[in-house]
N, C-alpha and C positions, 0 to 999 in steps of 0.2 A: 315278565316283570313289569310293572308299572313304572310311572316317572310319575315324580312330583314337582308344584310347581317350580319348586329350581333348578332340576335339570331341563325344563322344557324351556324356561327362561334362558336356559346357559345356552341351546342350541338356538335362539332366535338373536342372543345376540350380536353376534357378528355375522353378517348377510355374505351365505357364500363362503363367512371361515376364512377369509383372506389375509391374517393375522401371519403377519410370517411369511408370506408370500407375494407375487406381483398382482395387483388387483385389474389393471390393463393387461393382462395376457392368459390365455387357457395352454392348459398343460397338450401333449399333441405324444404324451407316452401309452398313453391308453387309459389312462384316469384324472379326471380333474381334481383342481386344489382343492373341492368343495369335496370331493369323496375321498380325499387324503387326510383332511381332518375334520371332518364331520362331527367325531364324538372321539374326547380324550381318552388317554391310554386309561388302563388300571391306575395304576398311580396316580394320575392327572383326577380321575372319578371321585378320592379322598377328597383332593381338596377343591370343587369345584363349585364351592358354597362362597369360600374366602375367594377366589376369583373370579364370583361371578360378581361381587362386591366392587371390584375393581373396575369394572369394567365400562365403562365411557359410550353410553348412544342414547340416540331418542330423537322425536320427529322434531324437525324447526323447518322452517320457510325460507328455501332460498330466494333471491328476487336473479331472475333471469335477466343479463345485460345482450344477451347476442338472440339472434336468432329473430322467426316472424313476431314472435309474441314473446311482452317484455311485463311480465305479471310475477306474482308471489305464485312457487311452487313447491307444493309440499314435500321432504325429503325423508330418510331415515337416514342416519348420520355415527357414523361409528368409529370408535379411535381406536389406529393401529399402532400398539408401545415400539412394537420392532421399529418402524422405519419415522413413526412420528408425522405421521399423516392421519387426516380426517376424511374418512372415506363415506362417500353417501349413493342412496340406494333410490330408487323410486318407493320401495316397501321394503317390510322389516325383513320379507319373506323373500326375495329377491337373490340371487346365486351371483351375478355379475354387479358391481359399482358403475354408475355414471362416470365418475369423474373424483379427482381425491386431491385437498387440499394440503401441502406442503407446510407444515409448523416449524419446524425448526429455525426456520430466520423471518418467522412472522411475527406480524406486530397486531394486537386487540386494541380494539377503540368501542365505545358505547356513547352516542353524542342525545341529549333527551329531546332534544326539538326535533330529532328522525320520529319518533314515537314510542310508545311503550314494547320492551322487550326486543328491540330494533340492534343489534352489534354488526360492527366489520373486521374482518382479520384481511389484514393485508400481506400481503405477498409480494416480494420483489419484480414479479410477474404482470400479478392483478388482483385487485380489491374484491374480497366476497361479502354481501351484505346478507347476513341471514337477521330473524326473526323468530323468538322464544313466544310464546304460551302466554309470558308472563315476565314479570320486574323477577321475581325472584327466580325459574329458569334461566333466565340472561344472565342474572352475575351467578350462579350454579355455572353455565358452563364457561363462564368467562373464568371464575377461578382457578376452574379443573383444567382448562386448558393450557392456564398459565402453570400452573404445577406441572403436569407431565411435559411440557414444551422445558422446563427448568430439569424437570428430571433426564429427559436424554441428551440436554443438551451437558451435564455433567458427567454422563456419563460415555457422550461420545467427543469430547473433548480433552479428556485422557490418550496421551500417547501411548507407545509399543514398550516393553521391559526396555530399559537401557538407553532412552532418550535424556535426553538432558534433564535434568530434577527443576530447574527452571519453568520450563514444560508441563511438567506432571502437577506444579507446585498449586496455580493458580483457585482451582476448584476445589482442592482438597480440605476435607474437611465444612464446608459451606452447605449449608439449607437453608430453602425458602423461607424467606418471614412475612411474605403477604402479608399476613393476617395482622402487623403491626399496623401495617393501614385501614384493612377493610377485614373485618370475623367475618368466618366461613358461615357459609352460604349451607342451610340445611338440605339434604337432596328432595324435589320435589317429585316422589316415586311417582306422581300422575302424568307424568312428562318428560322426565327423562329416567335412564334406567332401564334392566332388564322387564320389567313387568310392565313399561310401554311397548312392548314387543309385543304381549298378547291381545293390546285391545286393538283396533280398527284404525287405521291410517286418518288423518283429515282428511274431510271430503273437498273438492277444488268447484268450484260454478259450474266447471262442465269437463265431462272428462277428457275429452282432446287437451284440455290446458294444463292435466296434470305431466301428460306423456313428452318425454324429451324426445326432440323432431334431433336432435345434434348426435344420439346415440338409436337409432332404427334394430341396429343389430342387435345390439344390446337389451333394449328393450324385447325383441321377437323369443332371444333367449331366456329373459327370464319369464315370460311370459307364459312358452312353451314349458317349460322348467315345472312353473306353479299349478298349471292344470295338468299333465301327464308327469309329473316325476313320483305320486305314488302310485301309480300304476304302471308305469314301463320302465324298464330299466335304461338304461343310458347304453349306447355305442363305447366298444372300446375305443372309442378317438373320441372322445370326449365332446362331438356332433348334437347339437338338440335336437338336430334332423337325423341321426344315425339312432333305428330305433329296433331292439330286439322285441321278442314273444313278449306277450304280456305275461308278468310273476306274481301271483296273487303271497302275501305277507303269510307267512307263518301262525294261525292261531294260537298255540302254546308255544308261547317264546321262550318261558321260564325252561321248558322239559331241552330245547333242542339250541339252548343257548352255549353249552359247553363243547356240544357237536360244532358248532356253526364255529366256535373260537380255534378248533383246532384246525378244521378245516380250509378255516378262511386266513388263517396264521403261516405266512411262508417261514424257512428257515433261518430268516435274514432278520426276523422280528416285526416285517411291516404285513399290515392286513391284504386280505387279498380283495378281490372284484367282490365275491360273494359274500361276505362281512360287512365291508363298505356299504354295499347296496343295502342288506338290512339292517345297517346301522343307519342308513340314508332314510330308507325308509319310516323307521322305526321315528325319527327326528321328524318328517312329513306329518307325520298322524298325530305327534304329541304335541306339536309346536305349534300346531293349525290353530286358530282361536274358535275353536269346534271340539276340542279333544274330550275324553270321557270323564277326564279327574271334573276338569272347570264342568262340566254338564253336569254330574252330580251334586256337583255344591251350588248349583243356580235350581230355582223353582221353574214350573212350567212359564211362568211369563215372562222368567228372563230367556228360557230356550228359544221361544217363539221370536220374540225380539230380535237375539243373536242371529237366529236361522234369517230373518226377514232381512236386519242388517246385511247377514252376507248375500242373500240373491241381489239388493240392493249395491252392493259392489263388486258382484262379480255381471248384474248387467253391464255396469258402467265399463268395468274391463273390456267384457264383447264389444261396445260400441267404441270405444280406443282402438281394438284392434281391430275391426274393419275401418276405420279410418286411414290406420296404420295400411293395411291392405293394402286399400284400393289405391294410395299411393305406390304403393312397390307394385301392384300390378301397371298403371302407367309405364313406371320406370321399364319392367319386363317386355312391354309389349314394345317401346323404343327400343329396346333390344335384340325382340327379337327379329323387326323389321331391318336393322341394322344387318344382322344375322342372315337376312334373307336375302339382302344385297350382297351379301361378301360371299356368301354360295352362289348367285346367279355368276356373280364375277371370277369365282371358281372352276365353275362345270359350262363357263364358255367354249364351246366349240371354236372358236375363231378369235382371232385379235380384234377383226371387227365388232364383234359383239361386245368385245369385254374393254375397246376401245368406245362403244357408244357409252358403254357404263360408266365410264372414266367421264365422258364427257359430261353424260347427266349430273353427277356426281360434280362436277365443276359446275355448273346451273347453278345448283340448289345450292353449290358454296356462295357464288357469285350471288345470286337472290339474296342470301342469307347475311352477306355482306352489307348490301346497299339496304335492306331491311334496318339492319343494324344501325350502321351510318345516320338511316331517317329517324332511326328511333334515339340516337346521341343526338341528332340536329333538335331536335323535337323535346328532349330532355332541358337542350340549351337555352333550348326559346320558354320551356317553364318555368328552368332556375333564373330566367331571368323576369320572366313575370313574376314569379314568386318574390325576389327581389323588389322591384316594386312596389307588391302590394305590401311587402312588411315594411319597405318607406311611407308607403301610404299610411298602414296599419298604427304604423309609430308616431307618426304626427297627428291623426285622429287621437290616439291615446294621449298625447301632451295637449292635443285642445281642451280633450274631454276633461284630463287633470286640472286645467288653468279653469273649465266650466266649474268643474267641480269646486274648486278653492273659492271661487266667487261667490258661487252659492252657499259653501257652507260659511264662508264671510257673512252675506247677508242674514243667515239665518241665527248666526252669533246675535248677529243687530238687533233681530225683529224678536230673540228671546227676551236680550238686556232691557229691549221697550216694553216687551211684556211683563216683564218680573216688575220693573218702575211702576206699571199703572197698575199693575194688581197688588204691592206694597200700599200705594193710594189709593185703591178702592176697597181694601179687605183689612179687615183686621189686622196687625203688625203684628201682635203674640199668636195668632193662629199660625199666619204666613211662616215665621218662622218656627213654629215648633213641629210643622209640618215639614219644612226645610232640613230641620235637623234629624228628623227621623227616618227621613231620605237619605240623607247622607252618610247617615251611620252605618246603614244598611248595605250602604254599597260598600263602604270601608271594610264593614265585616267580611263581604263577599271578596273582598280585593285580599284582604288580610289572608284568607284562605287559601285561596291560590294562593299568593307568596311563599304560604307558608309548605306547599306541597311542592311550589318551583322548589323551595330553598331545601328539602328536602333530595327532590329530584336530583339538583347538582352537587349536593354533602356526600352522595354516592358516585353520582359522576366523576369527582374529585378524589375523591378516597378510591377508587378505581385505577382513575389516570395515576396516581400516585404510585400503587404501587406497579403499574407497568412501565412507567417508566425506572423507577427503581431497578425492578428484574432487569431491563432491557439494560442499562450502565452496567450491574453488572454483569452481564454475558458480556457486552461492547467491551469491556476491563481485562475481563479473562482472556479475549480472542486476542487483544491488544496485546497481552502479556504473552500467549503465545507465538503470535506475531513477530512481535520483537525476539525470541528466544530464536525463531525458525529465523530472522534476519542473520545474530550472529554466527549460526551456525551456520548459515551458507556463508557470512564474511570467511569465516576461517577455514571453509572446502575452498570459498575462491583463490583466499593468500598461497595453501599449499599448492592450488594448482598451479598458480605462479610461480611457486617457489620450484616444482619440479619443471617447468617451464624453464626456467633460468638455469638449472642446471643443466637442461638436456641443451640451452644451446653456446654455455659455459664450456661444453664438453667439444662443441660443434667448434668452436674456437681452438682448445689447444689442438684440435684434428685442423683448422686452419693454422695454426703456428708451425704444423708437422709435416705440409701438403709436398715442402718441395723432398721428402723423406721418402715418400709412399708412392707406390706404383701407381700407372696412369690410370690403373682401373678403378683404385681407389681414388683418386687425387678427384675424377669426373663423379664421383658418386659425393665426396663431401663439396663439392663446389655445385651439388646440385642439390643437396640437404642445404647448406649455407641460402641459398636462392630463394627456395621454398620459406624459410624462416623467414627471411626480411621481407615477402611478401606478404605477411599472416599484418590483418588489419584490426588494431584496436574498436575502431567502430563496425567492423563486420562481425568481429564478437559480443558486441554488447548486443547486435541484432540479432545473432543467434540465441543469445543465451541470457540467463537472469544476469545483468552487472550490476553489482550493489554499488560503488564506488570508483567509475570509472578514472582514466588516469587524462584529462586532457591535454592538448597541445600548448597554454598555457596556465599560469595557477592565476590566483584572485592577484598579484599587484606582474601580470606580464612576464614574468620568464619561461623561459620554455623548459616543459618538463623533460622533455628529451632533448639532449643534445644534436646537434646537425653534424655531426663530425663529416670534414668532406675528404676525407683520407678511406676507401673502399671498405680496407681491411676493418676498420675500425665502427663501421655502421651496425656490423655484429652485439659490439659491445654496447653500442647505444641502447639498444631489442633488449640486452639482460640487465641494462639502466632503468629503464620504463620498467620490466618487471619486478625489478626489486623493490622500485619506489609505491607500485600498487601494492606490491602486498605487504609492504611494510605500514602503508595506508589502513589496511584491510585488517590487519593485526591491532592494529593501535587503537580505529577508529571507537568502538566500541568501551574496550580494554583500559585506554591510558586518553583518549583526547574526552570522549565524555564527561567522567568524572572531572577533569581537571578543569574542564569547559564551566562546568558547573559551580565550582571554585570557586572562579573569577565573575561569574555570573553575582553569585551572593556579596562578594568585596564591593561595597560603596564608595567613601571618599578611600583614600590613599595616603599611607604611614608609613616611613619607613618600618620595617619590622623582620623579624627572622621567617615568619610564614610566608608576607611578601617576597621575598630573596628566594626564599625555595621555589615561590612560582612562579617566579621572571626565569630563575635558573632551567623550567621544567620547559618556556618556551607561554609568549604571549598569541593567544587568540585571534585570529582576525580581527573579529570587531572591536576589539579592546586594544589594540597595537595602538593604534592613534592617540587615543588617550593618554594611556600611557608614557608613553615616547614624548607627549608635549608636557607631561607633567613632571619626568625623571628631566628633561629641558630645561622646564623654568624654576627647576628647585635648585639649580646649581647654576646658571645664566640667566639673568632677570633681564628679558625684553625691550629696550628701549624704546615707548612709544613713537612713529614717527624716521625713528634714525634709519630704518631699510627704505624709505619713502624717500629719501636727502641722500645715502649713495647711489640711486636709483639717477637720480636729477642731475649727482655731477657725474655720473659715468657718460648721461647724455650730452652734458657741455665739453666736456675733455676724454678722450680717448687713454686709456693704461696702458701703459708699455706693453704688460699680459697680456691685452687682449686678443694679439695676434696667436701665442701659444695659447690660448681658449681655446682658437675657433680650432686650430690645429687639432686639438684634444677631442673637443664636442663629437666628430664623427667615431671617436672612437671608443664612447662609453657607452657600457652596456650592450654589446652588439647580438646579445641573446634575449633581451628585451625587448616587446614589440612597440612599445613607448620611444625605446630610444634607436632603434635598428633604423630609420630613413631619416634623411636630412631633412623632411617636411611633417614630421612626429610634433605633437602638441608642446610637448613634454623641454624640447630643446632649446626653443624662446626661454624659456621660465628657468631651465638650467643655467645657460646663459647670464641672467641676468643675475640669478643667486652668486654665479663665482665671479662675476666683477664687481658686483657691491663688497664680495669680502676683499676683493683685492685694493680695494681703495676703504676699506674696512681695516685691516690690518697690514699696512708700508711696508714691514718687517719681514714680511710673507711673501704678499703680494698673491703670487698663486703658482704651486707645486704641482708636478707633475702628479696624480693618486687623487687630488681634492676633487677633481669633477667626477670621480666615483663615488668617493663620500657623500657628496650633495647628491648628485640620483639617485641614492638607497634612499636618505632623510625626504627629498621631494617626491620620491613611489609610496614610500607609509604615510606623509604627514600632509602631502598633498597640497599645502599652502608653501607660498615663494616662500613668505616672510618666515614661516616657522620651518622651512628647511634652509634656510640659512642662517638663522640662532641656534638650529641643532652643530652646523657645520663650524658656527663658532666656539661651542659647547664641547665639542670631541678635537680641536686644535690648540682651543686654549684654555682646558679646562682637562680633558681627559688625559690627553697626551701632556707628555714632556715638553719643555722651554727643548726648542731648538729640531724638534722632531722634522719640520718640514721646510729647515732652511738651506743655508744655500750649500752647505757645508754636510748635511744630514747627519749631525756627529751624533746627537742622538738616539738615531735609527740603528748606526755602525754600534752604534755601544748595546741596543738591545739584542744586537746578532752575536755580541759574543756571549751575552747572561744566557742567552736560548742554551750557548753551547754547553755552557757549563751546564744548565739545567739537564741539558740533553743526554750530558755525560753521567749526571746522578741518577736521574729517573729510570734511564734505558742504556745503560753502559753495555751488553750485546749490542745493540744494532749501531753504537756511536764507535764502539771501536772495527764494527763492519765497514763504516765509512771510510774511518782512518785506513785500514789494510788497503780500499783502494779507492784514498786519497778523493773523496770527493767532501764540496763545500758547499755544506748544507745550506749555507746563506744566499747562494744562490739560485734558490728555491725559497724560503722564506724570510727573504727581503720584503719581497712583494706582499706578504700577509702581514706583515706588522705596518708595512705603510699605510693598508687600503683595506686594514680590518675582513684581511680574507674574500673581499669582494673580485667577482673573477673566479673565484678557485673553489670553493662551495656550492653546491646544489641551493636552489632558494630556500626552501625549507629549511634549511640546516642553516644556513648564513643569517637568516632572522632572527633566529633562535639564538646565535651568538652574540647577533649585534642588541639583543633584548638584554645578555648580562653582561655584556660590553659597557652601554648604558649606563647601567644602575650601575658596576664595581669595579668599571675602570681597566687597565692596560693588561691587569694582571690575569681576564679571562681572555687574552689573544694568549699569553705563554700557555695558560692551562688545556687550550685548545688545540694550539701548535702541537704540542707534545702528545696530546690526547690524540691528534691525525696519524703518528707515527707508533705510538702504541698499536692504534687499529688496524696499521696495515704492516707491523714489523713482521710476522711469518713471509709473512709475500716481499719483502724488501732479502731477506737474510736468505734466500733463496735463489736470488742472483747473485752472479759471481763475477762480473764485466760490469766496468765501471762508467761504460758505454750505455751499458742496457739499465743502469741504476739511473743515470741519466735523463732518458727516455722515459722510465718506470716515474720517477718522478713528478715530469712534466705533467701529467694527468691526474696521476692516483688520487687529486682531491676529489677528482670526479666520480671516481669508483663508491666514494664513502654514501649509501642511501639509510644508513639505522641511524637514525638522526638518535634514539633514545639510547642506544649504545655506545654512542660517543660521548654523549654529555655525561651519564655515567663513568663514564674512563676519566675524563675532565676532571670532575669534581667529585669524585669517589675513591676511584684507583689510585690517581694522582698522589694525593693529601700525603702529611703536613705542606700546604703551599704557602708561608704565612708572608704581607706583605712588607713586612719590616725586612726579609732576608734579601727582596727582591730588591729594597731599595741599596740596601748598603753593597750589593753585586753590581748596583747599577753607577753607584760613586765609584767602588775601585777601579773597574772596568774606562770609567771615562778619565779619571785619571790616567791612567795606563795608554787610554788613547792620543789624551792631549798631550802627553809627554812625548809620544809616536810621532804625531803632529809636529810637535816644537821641533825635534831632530828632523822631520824630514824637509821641514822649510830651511832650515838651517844647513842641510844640503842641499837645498834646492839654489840659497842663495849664495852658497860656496862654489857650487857650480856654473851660476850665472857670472860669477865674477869672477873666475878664470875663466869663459869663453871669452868673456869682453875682455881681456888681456892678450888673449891670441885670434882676437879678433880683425889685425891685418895679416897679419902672418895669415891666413886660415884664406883671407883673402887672398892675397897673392899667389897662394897654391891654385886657386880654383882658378883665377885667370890663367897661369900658366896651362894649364892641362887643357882646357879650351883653345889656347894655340894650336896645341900639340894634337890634336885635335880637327884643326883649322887646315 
């Protein structure tokens, strides 16, 4: 059966068939990649017209950066779709690859001042600079390569069934639009393409410059390959040096083709050695640019040519490969003299002998050495002559430039004086119409080139265009996958924390149980409990990916973990820290981005029902300051100056307070690292906020709870002055007349509306209390005086004190109550009014869903309306003050019968000290 030129094309285009396979490695099963797919299935033979269409090679010019010699060398260059590599060959004819260029995260560039036909594809690696034929070969393969680099990068950019649709989303649906930039590029079949396969390689100046010295092996292989692969067959180990009987081809291949298919056909469906080989064969004879189809359709003086062409390149071969040669024979005979040594030092009779050899052997290292040594001394003393002379070299060349400029100075001169006397001595209309036609001339020539520059970069441009295009989008899609495989690891890391937290949730009630359980147990969870609080947040984020570690403080100073210095209790701090990561981890993406974003688009500031929703949702870092001065000055206007003037007299006259200051100062915020030492930046400037308001407001003066208020206002707002109009702002503005005087009747009067509230909202766990008699106010005293400071996690206490702020008194109840909602299964579960106590003291601490509280607050809660609040808070003080009036009224019933039996009372007391006596 004959071939025609498209299947002879189809087998030269890919050098070696490595399509599909590793192009750096031979098979070592008994047949190589090249005799595994040499020539496609039946099926594959249909359609190997429309495939062979497809297909991506042809000769271009690499420019060599390594190695002795640094020249243009011809290659043959072939695209692999599977792996999306550029694979190149010394010839088209070739069975093994030099070397193979990585596409998939390359970038194309075409710059026109390199030369015509000149591109580079770069590589995260390293820059390749090849060279086309031509302008139009260059953007031919610059387009095609940008399309198949688009094609697999779509197609290997698709996730597995069942990944996130996020994932899968990005690509789908998308194709190349190059062409809005730059129309395709017609193929230019004399240059690239299969039917560059059949004509002759470019010739290089000489052949040693075409051969790569970086690949020897490779080269001797395909070498070997091209002159005996139709005539011997190949070793089962796949060896170019492993060579059987010579096999002369089959003359009637049509009669013994269907023999040969069953014979050579195992049961498994893959060919066997003997198919292969005459399919190898068969591929040898038709693909050779000698075959019998191309010889009949050329005349006698194109055969002659052709035939002449090849002795002409197959001497150049012979003389490469004795080049090649004589180099590996060197190399052999250092070998084998090597060789020759390690046998004498072998087949020593004695230690002395093989101890002289040792010694020689140390000489020739020693020689070898100090050879060395003279030859680095000796390198040092040229780079530094060489040094020299390029200082020398350079200042000749800045004379030469300075000679130069002078002279062409002068010769400016010596023209302007010529053109003046030849104006004066010639005719003026000749002078110039000779002038002008000179210089049109050049203009025309100038205009031309312009017009071929301006050309040359309309493509350059229209190029760079659309690779940068492509490239944004790949960069967009990775991006968007990125981000997708981000949140999916956030929320493996939340659960792992979340199962984290339970396993040592569990390690706790087996600590609450310890003194229950036999000794054998009791040593095994006090040796799990050990293990646990050893486990180190930053020893895991060095293990492992940590998207959103949890540090030992946040952005304004508190410590995320608590220090609890009670033993039992460091347990619970370990399921603190994990709950607040992975409640982090959950949100981070979920609920703080969006909302982030929100606040990002809000400009100036209005009151409004969307703003309320997202003070209520909790303010941003960066946006807290703002804020907080602007909810400040919309309801307290600043008095230019006045924090400057009680500044002055708290210096000329001392306050009564300010002894109870200093008292207070060490002991605010003591999980703050701003305020935790007596030499903290932070405690001047506190300082001074709470005696300017003490001499700011007489009435007051200064309350035990206010040096906490100012440290929150001076951690967010960070100015003395604007944390001490906020402190004015939340006393005499937010709060109640009388909330922090001397009397707190206020405060008493909000502790019983709580109760009442307490009794409507949550009438199970309020009548839990009543059964054993505990008083809730003594736990939530402290959160209505000091806005929960102290008893909330940071997180969460900003986020109250954000709609503290903006709507006043009535989000401390809706919070208070909201604490107790969140943790009533766990309160109604104790039965000792001891351990309710206790359970108390802390539990604010437990709360880390900062989003699940605030929904219970302001969701669950509702109707909270403020009108009910106020009129609970009239009857209530009522009801106090009337409490009040009786008990002074017994107080002063009382004092006035002691002062009546006040000798009598005496006289007992002397007597009995007689008595006594």
């Amino acid at each position: 059966m004959k071939k025609g030129p498209e299947s002879e094309a189809y087998a030269l285009a890919a050098p070696g068939n490595l399509v599909g396979s590793d192009p750096d490695t031979n098979s070592n099963n008994g047949t190589s990649a090249r005799e595994k797919d040499i020539l496609p299935s039946p099926r594959e033979l249909k359609t190997s017209t429309e495939t062979s269409r497809k297909k991506l090679c042809g000769y271009l010019n690499k420019l060599g950066i390594k190695g002795p010699i640094k020249t243009w060398k011809s290659r043959w260059f072939f695209y692999d779709e599977n792996k999306c590599r550029l694979l190149y060959y010394r010839t088209a004819q070739d069975i093994n690859p030099l070397g193979s260029i990585d596409l998939s995260s390359a970038s194309f560039d075409c710059k026109m001042e390199n030369g015509e036909g000149v591109f580079e594809i770069r590589t995260p690696s390293r820059a390749f600079t090849l060279k086309a034929i031509s302008k139009q070969a260059m953007m031919y393969w610059l387009q095609q390569l940008q399309m198949r680099r688009w094609e697999f990068c779509n197609t290997q950019s698709r996730f597995p069934v069942g990944s996130s649709q996020l994932v899968n989303e990005p690509l789908a649906g998308r194709t190349i639009d190059s062409e809005d930039f730059l129309p395709l590029v017609k193929t230019p079949t004399e240059a690239v393409g299969l039917k560059a396969a059949s004509l002759p390689a470019p010739q290089m100046s000489t052949a040693l410059q075409n051969i790569s010295l970086k690949h020897p092996w490779t080269e001797i292989q395909n070498t070997v390959y091209n002159i005996c692969g139709s005539k011997q067959l190949w070793g089962s180990n796949g060896n170019v040096f492993s060579f059987d009987e010579f096999q002369e081809h089959p003359e009637n291949v049509d009669e013994e083709q269907e023999a040969e298919v069953k014979e050579g056909t195992l049961e498994d469906g893959r060919m066997g050695p003997r198919l292969k080989w005459i399919r190898k064969a068969r591929w040898m004879n038709s693909g050779f640019p000698g075959s019998e189809e191309l010889l009949r359709e050329k005349n006698s003086v194109d055969k002659v040519s052709d035939l002449q062409q090849q002795i002409l390149t197959l001497t150049e071969e012979v003389k490469s490969q004795k080049e090649l040669v004589k180099l590996l024979h060197k190399a052999l005979e250092a070998a084998q003299q090597e060789k020759r040594v390690s046998s004498m030092y072998l087949t020593a009779a004695e230690d002395k002998d093989r101890l002289e050899l040792v010694r020689h052997k140390v000489r020739q290292i020693a020689d070898l050495t100090s050879r060395l040594e003279a030859l680095e001394q000796e390198k040092k003393e040229l780079e530094q002559i060489l040094t020299l002379r390029d200082s020398h070299i350079q200042e000749l060349k800045e004379h030469v430039q300075l000679l130069m400029e002078k002279n062409h100075a002068k010769q400016k001169v010596i023209m302007t004086l010529t053109e003046q006397m030849a104006r004066k001595l010639s005719d003026p209309l000749q002078e110039a119409n000779t002038i002008t036609v000179e210089t049109l001339y050049k203009q025309q020539e100038e205009i031309e080139h312009l017009k071929d520059d301006i050309d040359a970069y309309k493509t350059q441009n229209q190029f760079l265009n659309s690779e940068i295009h492509q490239v944004t989008r790949l960069w967009t899609s990775v991006a968007e996958n990125e981000k997708a495989l981000l949140m999916k690891c956030a929320c493996l890391q939340a659960r792992n924390c979340q199962m984290e937290s339970k396993y040592l949730t569990v390690l706790r009630k087996l600590q609450e149980a310890v003194p229950g359980l036999p000794n054998s147990h009791t040593e095994l969870v006090k040796n799990l409990i050990q293990e646990a609080l050893q486990w180190d947040v930053k020893e895991e984020a060095e293990e492992g990916f940590n998207l959103n570690p949890v540090s030992e403080y946040d952005e304004y100073g508190f410590m995320t973990v608590p220090d609890y210095e009670i033993e039992d209790w460091k347990l619970l701090a370990r399921i603190q820290a994990l709950e607040i990561k992975s409640n982090k981890l959950w949100s981070q993406e979920i609920v703080e981005k969006p909302l982030r974003d929100r606040w990002n688009s809000i400009g100036e500031l209005n009151p409004s029902a969307e703003l309320k929703s997202l003070i209520r949702s909790g303010i941003p870092v960066e946006h807290r300051q703002r804020v907080w001065s602007w909810m400040v000055s919309r309801h307290c206007s600043p008095v230019p100056g006045h924090y400057q003037r009680l500044l002055e007299q708290s210096r000329s006259t001392e306050h009564p307070a300010c002894r109870q200051i200093e008292l207070d100062l060490p002991r605010t915020l003591t999980n703050n690292k701003h305020f935790s030492s007596p030499t903290s930046q932070l405690i001047p400037r506190l300082r001074r906020v709470l005696v300017a308001f003490s001499w700011h407001n007489p009435a007051i003066g200064y309350c035990q709870g206010l040096n906490r208020l100012a440290a929150v206002a001076l951690l967010v707002l960070e100015d003395e002055e604007s944390a001490f109009w906020c402190l004015v702002y939340i006393v005499e503005n937010l709060m109640p007349a009388d909330y922090y005087s001397e009397t707190l009747i206020t405060s008493q009067v909000d502790q019983r509306v709580f109760k009442d509230f307490l009794s409507e909202k949550l009438p199970c766990l309020m009548a839990h209390f009543e059964q054993y008699r505990i008083d809730v106010s003594l736990i939530t005293f402290n959160w209505f005086l000091v806005a929960f400071v102290d008893s909330l996690v940071s997180d969460i206490l900003l986020r109250v004190w954000d709609a503290f702020l903006y709507e006043g008194t009535k989000v401390i109840f809706r919070y208070a109550l909201a604490i107790f909602k969140y943790n009533e299964e766990e309160i109604l579960r104790i039965h000792d009014s001891v351990e309710i106590y206790q359970y108390l003291r802390f539990f604010t601490r437990l709360i880390t869903d900062g989003r699940k509280l605030m929904n219970i607050a302001f969701n669950d809660l509702n109707p909270f309306p403020m009108k009910l609040l106020r009129n609970r808070r009239s009857m209530h003080r009522e009801e106090l003050e009337a409490e009040l009036r009786e008990l002074e009224q017994i107080k002063a019933a009382y004092v006035k019968e002691r002062a009546e039996q006040g000798p009598q009372d005496l006289e007992e007391v002397v007597s009995e000290e007689e008595e006594e006596s």
